[in-house]
FIMIGU-230542 format. One record per residue: chain; x, y, z of N, C-alpha, C, O, CB in turn; residue in three letters. Coordinates in pm, whole numbers, plus 50000, padded with zeros to 5 digits. Glycine has a CB too. Layout:
<sites>
SITE  A  X  Y  Z  X  Y  Z  X  Y  Z  X  Y  Z  X  Y  Z  Ala
...
</sites>
This chain:
<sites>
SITE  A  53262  80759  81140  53308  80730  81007  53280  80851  80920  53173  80911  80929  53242  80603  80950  Unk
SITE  A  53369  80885  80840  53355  81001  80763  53375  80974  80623  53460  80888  80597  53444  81102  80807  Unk
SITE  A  53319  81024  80533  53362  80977  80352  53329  81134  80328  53226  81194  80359  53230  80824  80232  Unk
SITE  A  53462  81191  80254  53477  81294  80136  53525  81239  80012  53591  81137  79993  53572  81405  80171  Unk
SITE  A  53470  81349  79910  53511  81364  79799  53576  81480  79718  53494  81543  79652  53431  81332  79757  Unk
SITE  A  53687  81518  79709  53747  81629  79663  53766  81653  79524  53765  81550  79457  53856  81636  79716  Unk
SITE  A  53785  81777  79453  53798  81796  79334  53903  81944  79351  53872  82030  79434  53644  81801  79257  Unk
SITE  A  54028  81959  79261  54054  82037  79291  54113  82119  79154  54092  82062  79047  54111  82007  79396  Unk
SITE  A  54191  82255  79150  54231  82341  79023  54343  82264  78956  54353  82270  78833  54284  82500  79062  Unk
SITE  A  54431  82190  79028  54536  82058  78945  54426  81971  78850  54468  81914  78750  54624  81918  79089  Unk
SITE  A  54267  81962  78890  54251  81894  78803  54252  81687  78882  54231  81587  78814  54377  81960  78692  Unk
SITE  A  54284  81690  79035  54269  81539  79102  54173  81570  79164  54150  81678  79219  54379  81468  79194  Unk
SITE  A  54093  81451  79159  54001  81400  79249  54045  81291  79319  54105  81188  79288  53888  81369  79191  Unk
SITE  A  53991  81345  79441  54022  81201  79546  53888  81157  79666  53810  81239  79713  54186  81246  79662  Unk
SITE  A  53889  81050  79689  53790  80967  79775  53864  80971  79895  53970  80908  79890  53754  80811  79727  Unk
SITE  A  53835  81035  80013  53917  80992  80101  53796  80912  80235  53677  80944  80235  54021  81137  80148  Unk
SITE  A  53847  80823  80325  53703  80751  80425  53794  80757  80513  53911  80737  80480  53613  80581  80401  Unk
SITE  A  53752  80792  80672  53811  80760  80788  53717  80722  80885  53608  80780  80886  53889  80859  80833  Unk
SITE  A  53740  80634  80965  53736  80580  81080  53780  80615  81210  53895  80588  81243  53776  80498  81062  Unk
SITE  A  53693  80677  81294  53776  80720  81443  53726  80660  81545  53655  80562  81522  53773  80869  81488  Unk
SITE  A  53745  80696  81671  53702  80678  81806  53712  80769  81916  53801  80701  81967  53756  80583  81844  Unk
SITE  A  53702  80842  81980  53688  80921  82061  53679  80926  82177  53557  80919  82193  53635  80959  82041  Unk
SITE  A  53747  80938  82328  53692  80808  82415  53712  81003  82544  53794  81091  82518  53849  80577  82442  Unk
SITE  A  53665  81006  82601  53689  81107  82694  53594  81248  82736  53475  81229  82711  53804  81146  82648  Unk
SITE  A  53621  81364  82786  53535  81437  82768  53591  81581  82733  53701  81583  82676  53454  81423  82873  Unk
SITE  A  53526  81705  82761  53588  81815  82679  53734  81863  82728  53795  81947  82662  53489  81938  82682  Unk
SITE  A  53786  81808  82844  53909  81868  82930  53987  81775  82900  54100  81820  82883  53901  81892  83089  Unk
SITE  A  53979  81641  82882  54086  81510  82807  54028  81425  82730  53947  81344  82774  54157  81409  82904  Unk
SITE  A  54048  81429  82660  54007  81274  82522  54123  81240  82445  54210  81326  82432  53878  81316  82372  Unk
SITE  A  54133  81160  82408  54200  81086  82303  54165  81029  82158  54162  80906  82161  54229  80996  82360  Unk
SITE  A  54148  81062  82079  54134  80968  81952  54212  80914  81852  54323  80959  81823  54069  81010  81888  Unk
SITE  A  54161  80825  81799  54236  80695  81690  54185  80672  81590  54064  80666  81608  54246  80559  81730  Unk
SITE  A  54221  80649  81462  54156  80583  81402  54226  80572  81246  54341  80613  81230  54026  80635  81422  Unk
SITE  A  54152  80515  81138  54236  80469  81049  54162  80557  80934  54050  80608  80941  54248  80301  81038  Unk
SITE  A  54253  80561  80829  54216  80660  80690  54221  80613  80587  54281  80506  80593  54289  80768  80659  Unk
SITE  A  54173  80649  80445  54228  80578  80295  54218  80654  80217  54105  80701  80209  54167  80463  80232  Unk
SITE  A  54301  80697  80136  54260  80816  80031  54284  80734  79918  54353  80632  79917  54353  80970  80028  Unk
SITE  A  54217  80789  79817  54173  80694  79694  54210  80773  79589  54099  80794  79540  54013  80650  79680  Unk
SITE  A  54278  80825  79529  54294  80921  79395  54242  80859  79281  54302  80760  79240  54443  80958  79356  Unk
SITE  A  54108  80912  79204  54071  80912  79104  54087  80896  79003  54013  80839  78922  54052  80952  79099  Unk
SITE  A  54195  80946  78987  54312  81015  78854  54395  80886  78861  54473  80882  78767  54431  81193  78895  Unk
SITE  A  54404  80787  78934  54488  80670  78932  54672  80700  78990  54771  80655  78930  54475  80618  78758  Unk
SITE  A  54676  80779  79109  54778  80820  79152  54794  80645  79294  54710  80559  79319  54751  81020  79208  Unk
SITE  A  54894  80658  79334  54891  80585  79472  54770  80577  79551  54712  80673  79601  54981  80642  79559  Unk
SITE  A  54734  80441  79561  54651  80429  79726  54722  80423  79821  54813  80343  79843  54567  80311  79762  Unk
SITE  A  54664  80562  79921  54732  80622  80079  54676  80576  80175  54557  80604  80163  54726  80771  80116  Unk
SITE  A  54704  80492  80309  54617  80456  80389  54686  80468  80503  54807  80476  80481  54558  80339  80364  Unk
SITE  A  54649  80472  80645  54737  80520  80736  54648  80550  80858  54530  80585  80866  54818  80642  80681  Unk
SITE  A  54734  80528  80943  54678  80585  81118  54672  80668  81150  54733  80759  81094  54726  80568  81225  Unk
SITE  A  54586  80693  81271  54644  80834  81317  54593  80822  81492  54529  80728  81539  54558  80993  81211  Unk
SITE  A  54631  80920  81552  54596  80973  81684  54588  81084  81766  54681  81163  81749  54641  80932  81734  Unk
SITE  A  54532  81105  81825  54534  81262  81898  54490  81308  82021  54368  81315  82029  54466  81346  81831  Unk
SITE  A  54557  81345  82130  54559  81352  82262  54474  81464  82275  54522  81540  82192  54690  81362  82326  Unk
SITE  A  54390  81514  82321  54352  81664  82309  54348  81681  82457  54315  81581  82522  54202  81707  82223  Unk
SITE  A  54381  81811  82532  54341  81889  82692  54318  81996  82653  54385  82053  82567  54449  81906  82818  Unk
SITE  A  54208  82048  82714  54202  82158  82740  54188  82238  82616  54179  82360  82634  54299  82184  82816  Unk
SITE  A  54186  82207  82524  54154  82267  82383  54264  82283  82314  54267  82336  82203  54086  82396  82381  Unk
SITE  A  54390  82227  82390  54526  82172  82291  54518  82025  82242  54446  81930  82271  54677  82177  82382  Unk
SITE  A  54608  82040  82168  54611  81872  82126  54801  81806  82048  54895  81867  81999  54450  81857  81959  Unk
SITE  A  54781  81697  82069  54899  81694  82031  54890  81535  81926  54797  81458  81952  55005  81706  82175  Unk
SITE  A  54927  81520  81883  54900  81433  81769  54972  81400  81654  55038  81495  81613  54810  81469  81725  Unk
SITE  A  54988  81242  81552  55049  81164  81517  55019  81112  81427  54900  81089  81447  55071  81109  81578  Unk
SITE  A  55060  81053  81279  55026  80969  81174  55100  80930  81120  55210  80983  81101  54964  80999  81101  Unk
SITE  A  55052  80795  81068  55141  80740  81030  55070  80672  80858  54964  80610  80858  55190  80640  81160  Unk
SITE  A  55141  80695  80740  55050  80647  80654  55180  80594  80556  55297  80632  80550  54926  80765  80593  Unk
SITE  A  55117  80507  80494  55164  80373  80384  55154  80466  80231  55062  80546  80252  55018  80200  80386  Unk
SITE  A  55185  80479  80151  55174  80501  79994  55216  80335  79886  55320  80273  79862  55310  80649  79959  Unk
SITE  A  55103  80323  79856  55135  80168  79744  55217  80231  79719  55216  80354  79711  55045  80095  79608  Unk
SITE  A  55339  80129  79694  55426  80131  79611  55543  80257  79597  55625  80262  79505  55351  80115  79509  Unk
SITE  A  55536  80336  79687  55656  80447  79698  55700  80463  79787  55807  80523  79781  55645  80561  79674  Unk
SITE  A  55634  80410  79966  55713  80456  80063  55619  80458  80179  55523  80382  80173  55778  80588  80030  Unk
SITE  A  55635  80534  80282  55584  80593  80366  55585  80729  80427  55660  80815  80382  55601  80535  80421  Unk
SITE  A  55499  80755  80538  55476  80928  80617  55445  80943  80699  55331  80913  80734  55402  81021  80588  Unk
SITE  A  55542  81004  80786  55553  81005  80933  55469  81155  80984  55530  81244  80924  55733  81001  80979  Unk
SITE  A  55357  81222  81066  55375  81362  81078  55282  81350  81224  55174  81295  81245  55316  81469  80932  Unk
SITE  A  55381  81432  81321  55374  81456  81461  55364  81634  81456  55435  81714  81395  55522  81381  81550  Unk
SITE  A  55245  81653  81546  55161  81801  81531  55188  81838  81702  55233  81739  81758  54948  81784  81472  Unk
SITE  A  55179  81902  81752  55131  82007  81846  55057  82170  81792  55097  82269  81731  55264  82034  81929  Unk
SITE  A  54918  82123  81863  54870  82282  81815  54804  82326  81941  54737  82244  82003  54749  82294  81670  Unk
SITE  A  54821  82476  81993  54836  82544  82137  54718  82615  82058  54717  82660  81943  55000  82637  82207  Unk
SITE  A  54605  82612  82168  54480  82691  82173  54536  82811  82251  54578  82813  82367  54347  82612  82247  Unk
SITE  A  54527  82923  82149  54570  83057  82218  54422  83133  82294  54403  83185  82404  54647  83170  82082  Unk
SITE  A  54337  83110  82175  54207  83172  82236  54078  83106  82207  54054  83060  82096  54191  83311  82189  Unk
SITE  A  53987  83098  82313  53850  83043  82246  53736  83096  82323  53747  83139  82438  53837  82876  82247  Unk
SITE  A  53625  83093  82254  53492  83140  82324  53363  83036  82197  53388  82958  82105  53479  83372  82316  Unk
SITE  A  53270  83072  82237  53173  82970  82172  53147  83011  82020  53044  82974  81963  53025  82966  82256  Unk
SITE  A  53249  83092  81953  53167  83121  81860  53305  83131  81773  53265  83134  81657  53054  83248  81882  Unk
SITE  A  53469  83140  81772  53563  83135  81771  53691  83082  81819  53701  83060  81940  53548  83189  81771  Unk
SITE  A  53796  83056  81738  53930  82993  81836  54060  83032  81741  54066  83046  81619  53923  82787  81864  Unk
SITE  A  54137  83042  81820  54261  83169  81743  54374  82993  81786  54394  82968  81905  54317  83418  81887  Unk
SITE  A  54415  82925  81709  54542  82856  81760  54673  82847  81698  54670  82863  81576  54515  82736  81776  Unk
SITE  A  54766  82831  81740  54866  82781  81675  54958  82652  81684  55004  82594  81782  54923  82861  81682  Unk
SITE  A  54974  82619  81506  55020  82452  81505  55185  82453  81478  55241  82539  81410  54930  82349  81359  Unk
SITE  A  55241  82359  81534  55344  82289  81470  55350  82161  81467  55308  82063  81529  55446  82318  81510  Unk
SITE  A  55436  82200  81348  55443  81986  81284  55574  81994  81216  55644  82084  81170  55289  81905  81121  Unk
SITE  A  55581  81850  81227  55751  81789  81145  55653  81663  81050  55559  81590  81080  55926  81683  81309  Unk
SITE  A  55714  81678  80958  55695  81586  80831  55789  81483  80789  55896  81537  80761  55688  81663  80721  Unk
SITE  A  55796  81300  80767  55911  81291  80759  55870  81191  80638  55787  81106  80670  55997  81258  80889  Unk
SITE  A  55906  81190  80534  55873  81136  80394  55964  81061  80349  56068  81114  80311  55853  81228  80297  Unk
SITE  A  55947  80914  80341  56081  80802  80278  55999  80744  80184  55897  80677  80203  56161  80666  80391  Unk
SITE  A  56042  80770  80102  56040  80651  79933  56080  80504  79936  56147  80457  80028  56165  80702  79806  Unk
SITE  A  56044  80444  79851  56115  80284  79870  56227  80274  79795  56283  80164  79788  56023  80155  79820  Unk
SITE  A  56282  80391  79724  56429  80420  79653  56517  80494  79742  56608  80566  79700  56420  80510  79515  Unk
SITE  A  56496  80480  79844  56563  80511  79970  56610  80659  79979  56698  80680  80063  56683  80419  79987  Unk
SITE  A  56567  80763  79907  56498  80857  79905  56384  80914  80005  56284  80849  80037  56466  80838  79810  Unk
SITE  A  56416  81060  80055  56343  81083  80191  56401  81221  80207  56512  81266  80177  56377  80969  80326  Unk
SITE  A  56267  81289  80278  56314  81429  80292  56219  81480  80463  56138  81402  80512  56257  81536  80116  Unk
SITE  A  56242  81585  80514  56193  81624  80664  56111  81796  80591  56157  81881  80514  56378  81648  80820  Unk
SITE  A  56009  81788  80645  55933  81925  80612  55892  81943  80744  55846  81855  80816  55804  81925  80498  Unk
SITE  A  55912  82087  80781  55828  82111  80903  55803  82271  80962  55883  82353  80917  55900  82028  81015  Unk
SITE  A  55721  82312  81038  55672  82476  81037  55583  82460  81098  55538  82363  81159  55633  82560  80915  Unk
SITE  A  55545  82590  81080  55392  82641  81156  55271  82720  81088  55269  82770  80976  55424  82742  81270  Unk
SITE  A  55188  82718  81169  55099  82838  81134  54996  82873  81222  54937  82788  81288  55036  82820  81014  Unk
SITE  A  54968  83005  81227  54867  83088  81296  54677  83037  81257  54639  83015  81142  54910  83261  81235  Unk
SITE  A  54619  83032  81334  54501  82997  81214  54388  83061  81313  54411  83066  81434  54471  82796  81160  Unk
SITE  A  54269  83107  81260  54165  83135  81325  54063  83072  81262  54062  83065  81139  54147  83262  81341  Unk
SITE  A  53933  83003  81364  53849  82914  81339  53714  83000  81356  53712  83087  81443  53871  82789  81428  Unk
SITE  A  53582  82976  81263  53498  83080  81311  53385  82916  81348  53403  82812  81285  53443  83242  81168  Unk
SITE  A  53308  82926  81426  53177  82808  81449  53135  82771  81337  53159  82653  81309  53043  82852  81524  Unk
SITE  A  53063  82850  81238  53031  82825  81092  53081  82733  81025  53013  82665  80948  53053  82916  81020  Unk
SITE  A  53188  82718  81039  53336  82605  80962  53404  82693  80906  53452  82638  80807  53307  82476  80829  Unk
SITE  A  53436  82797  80909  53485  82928  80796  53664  82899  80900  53692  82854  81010  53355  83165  80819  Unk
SITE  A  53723  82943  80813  53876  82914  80906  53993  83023  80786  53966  83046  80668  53939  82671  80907  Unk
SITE  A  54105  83067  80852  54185  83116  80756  54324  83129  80827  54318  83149  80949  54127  83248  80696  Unk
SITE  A  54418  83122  80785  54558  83026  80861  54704  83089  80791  54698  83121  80673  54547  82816  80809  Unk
SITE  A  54789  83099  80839  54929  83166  80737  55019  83095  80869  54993  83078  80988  54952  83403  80701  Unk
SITE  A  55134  83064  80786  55262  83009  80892  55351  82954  80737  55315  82968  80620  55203  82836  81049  Unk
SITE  A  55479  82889  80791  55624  82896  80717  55638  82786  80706  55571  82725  80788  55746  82957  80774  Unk
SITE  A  55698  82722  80638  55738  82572  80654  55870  82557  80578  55898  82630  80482  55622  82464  80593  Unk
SITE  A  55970  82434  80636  56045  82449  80571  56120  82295  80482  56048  82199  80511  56113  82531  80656  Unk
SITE  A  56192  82268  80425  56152  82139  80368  56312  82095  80322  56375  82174  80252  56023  82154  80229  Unk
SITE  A  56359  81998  80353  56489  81961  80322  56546  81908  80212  56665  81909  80181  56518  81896  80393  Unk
SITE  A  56419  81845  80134  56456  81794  80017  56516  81901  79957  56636  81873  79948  56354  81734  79942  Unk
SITE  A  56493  82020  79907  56495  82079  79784  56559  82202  79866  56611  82287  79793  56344  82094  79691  Unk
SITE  A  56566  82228  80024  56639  82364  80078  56541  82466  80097  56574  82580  80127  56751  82425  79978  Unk
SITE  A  56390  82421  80077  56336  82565  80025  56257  82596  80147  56253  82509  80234  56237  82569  79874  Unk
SITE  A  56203  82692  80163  56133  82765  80291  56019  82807  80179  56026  82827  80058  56234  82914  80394  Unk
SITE  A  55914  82811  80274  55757  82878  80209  55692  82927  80305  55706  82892  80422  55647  82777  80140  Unk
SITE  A  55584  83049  80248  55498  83082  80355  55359  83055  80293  55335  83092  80178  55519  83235  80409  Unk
SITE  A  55245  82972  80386  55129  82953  80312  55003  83027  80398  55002  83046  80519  55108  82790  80288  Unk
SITE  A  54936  83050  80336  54819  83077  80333  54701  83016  80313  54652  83029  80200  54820  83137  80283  Unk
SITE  A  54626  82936  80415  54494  82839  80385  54363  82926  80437  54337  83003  80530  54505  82673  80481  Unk
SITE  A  54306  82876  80339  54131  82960  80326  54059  82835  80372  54099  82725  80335  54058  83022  80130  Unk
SITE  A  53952  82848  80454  53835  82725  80429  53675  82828  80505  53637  82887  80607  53895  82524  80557  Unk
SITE  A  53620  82776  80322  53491  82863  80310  53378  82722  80366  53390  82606  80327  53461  82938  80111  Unk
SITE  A  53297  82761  80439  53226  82658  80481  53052  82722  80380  52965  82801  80415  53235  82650  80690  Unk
SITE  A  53065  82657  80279  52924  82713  80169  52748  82645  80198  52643  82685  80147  52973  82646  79976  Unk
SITE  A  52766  82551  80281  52652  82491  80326  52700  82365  80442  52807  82306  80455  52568  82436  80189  Unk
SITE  A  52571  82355  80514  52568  82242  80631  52472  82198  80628  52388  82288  80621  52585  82268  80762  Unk
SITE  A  52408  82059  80629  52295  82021  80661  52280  82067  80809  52362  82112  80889  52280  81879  80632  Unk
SITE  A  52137  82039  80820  52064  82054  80976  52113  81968  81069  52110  82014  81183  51910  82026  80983  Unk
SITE  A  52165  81840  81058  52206  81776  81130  52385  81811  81186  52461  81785  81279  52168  81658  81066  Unk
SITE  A  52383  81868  81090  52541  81864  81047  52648  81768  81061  52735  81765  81148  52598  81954  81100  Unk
SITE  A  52626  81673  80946  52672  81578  80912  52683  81577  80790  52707  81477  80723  52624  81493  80952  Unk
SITE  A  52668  81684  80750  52686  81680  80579  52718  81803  80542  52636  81892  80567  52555  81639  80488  Unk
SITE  A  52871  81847  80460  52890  81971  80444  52991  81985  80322  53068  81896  80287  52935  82029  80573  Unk
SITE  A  52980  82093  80270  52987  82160  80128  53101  82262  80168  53078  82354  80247  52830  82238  80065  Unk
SITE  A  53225  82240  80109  53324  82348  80182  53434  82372  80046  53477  82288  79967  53417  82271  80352  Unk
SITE  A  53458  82511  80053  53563  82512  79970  53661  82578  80005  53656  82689  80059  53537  82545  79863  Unk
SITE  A  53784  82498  79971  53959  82533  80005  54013  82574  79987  53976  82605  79874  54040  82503  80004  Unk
SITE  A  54147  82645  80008  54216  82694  79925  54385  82713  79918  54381  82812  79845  54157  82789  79921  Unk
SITE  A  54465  82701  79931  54603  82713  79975  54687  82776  79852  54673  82769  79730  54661  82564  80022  Unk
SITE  A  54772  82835  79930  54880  82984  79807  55017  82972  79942  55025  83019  80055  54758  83259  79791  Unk
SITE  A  55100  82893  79866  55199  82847  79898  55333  82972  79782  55332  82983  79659  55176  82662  79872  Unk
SITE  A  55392  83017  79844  55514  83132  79832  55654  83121  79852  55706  83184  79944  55496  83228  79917  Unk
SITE  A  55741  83029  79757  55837  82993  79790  55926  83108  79815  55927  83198  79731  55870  82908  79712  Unk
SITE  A  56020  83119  79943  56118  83274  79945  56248  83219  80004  56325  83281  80077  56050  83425  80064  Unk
SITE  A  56262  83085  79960  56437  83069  79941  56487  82938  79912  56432  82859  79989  56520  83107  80073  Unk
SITE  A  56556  82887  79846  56570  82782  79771  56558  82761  79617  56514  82859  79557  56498  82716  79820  Unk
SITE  A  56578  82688  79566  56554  82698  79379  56456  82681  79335  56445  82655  79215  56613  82612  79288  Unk
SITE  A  56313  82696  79449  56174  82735  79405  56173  82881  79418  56089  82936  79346  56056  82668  79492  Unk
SITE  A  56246  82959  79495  56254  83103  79505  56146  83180  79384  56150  83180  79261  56422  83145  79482  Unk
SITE  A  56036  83251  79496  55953  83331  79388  55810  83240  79334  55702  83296  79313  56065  83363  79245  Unk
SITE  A  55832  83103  79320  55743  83035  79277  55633  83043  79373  55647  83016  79492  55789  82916  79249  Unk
SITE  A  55523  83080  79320  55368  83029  79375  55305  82945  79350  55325  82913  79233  55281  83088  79364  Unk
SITE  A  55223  82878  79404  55171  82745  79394  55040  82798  79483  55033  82832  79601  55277  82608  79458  Unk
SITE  A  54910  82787  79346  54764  82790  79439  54645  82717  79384  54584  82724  79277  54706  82942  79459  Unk
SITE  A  54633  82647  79491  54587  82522  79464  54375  82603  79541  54363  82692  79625  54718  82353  79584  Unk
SITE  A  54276  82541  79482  54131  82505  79544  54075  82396  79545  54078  82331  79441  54039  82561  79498  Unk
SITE  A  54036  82364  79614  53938  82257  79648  53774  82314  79651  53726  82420  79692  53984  82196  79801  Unk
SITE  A  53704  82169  79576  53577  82191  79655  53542  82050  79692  53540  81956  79613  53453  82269  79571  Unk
SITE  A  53503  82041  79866  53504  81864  79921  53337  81876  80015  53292  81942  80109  53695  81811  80074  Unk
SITE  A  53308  81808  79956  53191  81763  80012  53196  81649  80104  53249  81543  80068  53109  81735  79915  Unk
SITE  A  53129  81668  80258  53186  81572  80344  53045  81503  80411  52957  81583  80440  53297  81648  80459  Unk
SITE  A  53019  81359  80437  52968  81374  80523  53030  81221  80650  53106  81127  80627  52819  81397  80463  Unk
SITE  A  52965  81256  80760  53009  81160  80882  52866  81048  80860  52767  81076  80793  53019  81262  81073  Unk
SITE  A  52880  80969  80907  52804  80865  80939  52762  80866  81117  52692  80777  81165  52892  80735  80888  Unk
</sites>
């Protein structure tokens, strides 16, 4: 069981709690489990499934989540472990996004990205995505600063960051950069 709390430069806070299970060992496992994000700010309660096959230090994986009152969200991942050793892991993800409203309204987002993981929790990531509602293509850029861990490590202090670059569509040129700071811990 996991409970964060996020705060971010938009100015939302959100509660998010998940629930997993884990059943296997480091060459095949599987996990499941259920999520709830809580927005602060009084936006939609998000709640939703999920799952994830992992081999071999790939994984391939699925969710499915509810929004009160606007709809639902479909998003199916594959991410290919290019490189790993005990102290690092270089992978790359793809995903399709599929977003329906209850005004029957709905759009498909989907891309990739490169990402490198350091043991610490430190991570930094760039890939494209592209999104049908609106026509537009982006390239993003995610930061994650890992600023403290308890000893157990079950409790951790991390801050986020994403710089999203619209380069075609009628966001053309627009940037969008968002931080987080989420304090996490597992049970």
């Amino acid at each position: 069981m996991g409970l964060s709390l996020t705060t971010n430069t938009h100015g939302v806070s959100n509660l998010n709690v998940s629930i997993s299970q884990t059943v296997g060992d480091e060459k095949f496992k599987t996990l499941a489990g259920l999520f709830a994000n809580m927005s602060l700010e009084g936006a939609p309660f998000f709640r939703g499934v999920f799952g994830e096959i992992q081999f071999s230090g790939n994984s391939l994986g699925i969710s499915y989540a509810h929004v009160a009152y606007n709809g639902i969200n479909l998003q199916n991942y594959l991410r290919l472990n290019i490189f790993r050793d005990p102290y690092e892991s270089i992978d790359l993800k793809m995903f399709h996004n599929e977003t329906r409203f209850n005004n029957s309204f709905g759009f498909r987002r989907f891309g990739g990205n490169l990402s490198w993981t350091y043991f610490a929790g430190h991570s930094i990531g760039f890939g494209f995505s592209q999104s049908t509602a609106l026509n537009t293509t982006a390239m993003e850029a995610i930061f994650k600063l890992n600023l403290w861990k308890s000893e157990k490590g079950n409790c951790s202090l991390d801050l986020n960051s994403n710089l999203i670059h619209f380069i075609r569509g009628p966001l053309e040129g627009h940037q969008d950069v968002m931080a987080s700071l989420t304090i996490s811990f597992a049970l």
